[in-house]
C-alpha positions in Angstrom: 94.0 83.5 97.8 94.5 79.9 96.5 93.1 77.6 98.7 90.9 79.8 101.2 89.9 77.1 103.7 93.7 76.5 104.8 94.1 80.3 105.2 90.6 80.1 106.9 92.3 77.4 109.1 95.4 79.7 109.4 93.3 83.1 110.8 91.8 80.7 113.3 94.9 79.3 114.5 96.3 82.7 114.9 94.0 83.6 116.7 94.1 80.5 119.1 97.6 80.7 119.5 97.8 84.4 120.0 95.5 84.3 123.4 96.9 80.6 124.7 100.7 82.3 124.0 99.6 85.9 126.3 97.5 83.5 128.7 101.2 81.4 128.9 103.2 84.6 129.3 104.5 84.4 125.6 103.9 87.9 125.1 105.7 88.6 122.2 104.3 85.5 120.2 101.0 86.4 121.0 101.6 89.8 119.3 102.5 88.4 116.2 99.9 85.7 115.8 97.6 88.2 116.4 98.9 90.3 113.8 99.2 88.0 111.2 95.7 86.9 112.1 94.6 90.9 111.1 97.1 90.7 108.5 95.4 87.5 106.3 91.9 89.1 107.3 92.9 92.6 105.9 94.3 90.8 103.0 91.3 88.8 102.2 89.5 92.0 102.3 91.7 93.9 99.6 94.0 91.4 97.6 91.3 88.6 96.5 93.1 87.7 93.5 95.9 87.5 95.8 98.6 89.3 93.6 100.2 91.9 96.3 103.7 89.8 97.6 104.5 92.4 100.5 102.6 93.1 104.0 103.3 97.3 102.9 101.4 97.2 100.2 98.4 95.2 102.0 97.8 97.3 104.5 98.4 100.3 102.1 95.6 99.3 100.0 93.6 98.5 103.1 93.8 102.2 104.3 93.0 103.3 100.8 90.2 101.1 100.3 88.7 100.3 103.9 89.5 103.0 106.4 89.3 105.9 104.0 86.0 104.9 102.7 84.2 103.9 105.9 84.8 106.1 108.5 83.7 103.7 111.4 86.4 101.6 110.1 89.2 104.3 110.3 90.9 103.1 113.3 91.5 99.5 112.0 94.0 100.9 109.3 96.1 102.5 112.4 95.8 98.8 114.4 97.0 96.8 111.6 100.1 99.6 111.1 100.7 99.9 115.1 100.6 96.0 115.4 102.9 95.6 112.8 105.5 97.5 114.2 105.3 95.9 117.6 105.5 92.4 115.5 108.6 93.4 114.2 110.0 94.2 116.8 109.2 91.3 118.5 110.4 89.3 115.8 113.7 91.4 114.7 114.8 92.9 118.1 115.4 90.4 121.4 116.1 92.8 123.6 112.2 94.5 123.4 110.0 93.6 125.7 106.2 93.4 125.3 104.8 94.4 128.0 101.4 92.3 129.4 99.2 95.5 128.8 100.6 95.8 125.1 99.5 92.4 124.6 96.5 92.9 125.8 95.9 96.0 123.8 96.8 94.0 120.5 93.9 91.6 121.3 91.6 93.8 121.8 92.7 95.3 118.8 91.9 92.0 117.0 88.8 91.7 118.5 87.6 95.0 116.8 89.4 94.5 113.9 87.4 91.1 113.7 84.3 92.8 114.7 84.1 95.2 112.3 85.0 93.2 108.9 82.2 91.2 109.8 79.7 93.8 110.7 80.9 96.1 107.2 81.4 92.7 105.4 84.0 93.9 104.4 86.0 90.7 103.3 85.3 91.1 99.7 87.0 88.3 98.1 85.5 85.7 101.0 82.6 83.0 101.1 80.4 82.8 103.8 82.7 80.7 105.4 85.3 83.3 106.6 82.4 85.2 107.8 81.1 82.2 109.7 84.8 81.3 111.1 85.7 84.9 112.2 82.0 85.5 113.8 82.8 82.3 115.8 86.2 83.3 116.9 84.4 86.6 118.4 83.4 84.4 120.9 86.8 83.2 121.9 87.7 86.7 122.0 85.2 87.8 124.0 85.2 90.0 127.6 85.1 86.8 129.1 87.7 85.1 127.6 89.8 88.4 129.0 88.5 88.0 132.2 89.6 84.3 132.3 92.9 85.0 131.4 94.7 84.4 134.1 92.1 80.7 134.5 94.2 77.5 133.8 93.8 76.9 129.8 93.2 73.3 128.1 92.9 72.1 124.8 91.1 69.2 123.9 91.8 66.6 120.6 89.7 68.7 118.8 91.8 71.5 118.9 89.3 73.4 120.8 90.3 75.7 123.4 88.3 75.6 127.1 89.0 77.9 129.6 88.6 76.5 133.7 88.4 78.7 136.6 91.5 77.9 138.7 88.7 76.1 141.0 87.9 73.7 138.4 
């Protein structure tokens, strides 16, 4: 990939995006920022060089090289295929409708997918720095960012994102 700290930047504000959108009842949005955010992962895992031009042939080669070879890692080929789909559908078809525990299910489909590149290292063509921006982002995905969910969300001028109890 050409310049890896904006797609860095990118991944991260996927991932953002994709819980303030389902925490804001934009559940179709959050499906496809959390996609793309497993799609640029799984890309920086197989396509380095980055010379594959379509989102087939990146999660082909992810299947072929990832989830075929590591068994633990099996089921992160079928969420990257599954969540595709649902992305284009809710980017191709206005009349679907996400519903919130499909949304819900996609992000803790990222969260796993997340998970495991980082545990498997699996991001072959990345510094440190992926691995030091995605292990950070686990915390934003975390049970307890789930559980605060439904918590009023605010962002500050830092572009960080605080969850507050509705009591706060």
């Amino acid at each position: 990939m050409e310049n890896k700290n904006c797609v860095y930047d990118l991944i991260k504000e996927n991932i953002y995006a994709a819980l303030l959108l389902r925490k804001n009842g934009c559940l179709k949005k959050s499906v496809t920022c959390a996609y793309y955010s497993m799609f640029l992962i799984a890309k920086i895992c197989v396509d380095p060089g980055d010379t594959l031009s379509k989102h087939s042939a990146v999660i082909s080669k992810f299947g072929r090289e990832i989830s075929k070879n590591i068994p633990e890692c099996k089921s992160l080929h079928k969420y990257l295929i599954e969540t595709e789909k649902r992305r284009n559908l809710c980017d191709y078809h206005p009349e679907y409708q996400v519903l919130q525990k499909e949304a819900d299910e996609v992000l803790t489909w990222l969260k796993e997918f997340i998970t495991k590149i980082v545990t498997f290292r699996l991001a072959k063509g990345a510094s440190s720095a992926l691995y030091y921006l995605i292990n950070n982002e686990l915390e934003i995905l975390s049970d307890k960012a789930f559980s605060m969910m439904n918590s009023r969300v605010k962002t500050t001028t830092h572009s960080k994102v605080m969850f507050y109890s509705k009591s706060s």
